[in-house]
C-alpha positions as CSV (number, residue, x, y, z in Angstrom):
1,X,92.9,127.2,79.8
2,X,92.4,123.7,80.8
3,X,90.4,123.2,84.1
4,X,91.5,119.9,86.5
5,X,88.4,118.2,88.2
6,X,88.7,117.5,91.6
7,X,88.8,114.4,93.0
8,X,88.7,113.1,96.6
9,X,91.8,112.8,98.3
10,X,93.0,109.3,99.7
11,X,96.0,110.9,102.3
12,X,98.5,109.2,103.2
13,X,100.5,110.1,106.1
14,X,104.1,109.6,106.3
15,X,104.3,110.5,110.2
16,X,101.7,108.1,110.9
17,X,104.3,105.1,111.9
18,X,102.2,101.8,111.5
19,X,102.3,102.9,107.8
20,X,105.6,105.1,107.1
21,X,107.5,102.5,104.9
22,X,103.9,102.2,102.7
23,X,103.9,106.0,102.4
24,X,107.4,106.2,101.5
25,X,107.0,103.7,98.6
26,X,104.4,105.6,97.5
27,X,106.5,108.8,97.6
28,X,109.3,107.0,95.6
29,X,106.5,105.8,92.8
30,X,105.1,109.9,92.5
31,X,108.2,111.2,92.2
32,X,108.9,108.3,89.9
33,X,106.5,108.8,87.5
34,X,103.7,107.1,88.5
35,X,100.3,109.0,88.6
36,X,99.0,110.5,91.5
37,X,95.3,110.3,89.9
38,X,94.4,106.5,90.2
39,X,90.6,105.3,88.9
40,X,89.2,102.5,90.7
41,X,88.5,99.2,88.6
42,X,87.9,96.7,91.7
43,X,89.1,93.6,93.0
44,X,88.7,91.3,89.5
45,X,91.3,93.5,88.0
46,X,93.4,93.5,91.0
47,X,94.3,89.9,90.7
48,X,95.5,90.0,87.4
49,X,97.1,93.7,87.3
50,X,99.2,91.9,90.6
51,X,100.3,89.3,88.6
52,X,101.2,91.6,85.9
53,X,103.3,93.8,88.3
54,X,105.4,91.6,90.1
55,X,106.9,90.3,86.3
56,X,109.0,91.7,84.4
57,X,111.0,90.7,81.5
58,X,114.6,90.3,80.9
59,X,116.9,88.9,78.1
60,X,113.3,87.5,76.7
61,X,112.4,85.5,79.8
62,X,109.5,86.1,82.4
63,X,111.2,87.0,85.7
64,X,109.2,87.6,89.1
65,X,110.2,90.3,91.4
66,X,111.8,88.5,94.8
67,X,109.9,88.6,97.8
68,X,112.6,90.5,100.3
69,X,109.6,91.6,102.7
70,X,105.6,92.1,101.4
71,X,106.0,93.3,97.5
72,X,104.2,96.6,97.3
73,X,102.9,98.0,93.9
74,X,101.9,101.4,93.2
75,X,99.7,102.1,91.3
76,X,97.4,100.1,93.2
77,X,96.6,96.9,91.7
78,X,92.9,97.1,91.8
79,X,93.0,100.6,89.6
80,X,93.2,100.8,85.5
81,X,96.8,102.5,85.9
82,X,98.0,99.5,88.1
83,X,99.8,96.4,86.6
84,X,102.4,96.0,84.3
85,X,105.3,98.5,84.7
86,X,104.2,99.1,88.3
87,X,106.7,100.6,90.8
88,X,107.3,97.9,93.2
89,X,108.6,98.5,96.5
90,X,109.1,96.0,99.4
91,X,107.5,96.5,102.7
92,X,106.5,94.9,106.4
93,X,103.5,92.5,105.6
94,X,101.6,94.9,108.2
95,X,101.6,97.8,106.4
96,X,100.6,96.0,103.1
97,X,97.6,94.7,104.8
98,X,96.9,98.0,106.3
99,X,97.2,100.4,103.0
100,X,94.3,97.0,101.9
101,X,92.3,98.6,104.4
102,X,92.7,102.1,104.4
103,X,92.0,102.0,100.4
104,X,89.0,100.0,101.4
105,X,87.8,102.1,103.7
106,X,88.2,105.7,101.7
107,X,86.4,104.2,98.6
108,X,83.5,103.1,101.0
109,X,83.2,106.8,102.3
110,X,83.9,108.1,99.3
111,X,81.0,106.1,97.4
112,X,83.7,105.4,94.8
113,X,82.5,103.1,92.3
114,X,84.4,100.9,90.3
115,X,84.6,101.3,86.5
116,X,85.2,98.5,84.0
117,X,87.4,100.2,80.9
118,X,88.3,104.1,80.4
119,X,85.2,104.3,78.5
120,X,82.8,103.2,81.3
121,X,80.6,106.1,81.9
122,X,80.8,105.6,85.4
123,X,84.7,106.4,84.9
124,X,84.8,110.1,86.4
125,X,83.2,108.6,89.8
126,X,85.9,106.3,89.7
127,X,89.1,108.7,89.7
128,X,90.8,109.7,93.5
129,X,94.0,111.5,94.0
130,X,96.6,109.1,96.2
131,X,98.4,112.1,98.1
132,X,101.9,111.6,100.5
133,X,101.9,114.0,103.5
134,X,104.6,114.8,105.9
135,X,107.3,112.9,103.9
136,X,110.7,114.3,104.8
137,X,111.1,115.3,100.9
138,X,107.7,116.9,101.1
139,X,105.0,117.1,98.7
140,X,105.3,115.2,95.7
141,X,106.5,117.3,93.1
142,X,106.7,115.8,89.9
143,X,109.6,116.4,87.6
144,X,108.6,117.8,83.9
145,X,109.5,114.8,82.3
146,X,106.6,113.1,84.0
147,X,103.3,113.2,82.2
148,X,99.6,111.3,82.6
149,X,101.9,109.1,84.6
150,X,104.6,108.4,82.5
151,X,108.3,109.1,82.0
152,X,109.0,110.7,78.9
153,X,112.4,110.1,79.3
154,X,112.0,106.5,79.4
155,X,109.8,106.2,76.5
156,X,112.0,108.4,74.2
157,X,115.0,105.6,75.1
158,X,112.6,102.8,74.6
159,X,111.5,104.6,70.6
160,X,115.3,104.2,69.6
């Protein structure tokens, strides 16, 4: 029987109104697909995993994702799982700056380190779980299609 590690918990609180719309993107992503166990890479990758995730391709040509309020990507940009084929939601400018922070602050407190490839040794001490609380659909749940972050489903339509 496979044991999970534990990893620290970054919460993010649905009730808490100054970042509701942040947590509810975040929701949308888990359910989604996206993984819920991120690993910390840094800033350096952040730039270019952002550029990554707010392009997409269609009929062969580059396309950016429209700014309709701040464009919010989960995974987070700065982690190995961010980038291309990001969920990107659009929030208040606020709460972007404040999910910067929080994230900032719980690696901090956390002594989270960053890691530079999955085969950095320092990789384990980079991993955290992202967790939604007190969303009015509850606790992220992920359908069983989803796995390591992925939608099977999608990928089996993608191999025809």
């Amino acid at each position: 029987m496979k044991m999970s590690m534990s990893y620290p918990v970054l919460i993010i609180d649905y009730g808490n109104s100054a970042i509701a719309q942040m947590a509810d993107n975040i929701w949308n992503a888990q359910m989604a697909c996206c993984p819920t166990i991120l690993t910390y890479c840094g800033p350096m990758l952040g730039r270019s995993n952002r550029k990554e995730a707010m392009h997409f391709e269609l009929d062969n040509l580059r396309q950016e994702i429209l700014h309709i309020l701040s464009r919010d990507e989960y995974p987070f940009a700065c982690t190995l799982e961010g980038g291309a084929g990001s969920w990107v939601g659009h929030i208040p400018g606020r709460q972007n700056s404040a999910q910067g922070g929080l994230l900032a602050s719980f690696l901090r407190r956390e002594r989270i380190l960053p890691c530079f490839s999955p085969r950095d040794p320092n990789v384990s001490r980079a991993k955290f779980e992202v967790r939604v609380v007190g969303h009015p659909g509850g606790l992220v749940v992920q359908p069983p299609y989803c796995k390591d972050g992925k939608n099977l489903r999608n990928l089996q339509r993608l191999n025809k």
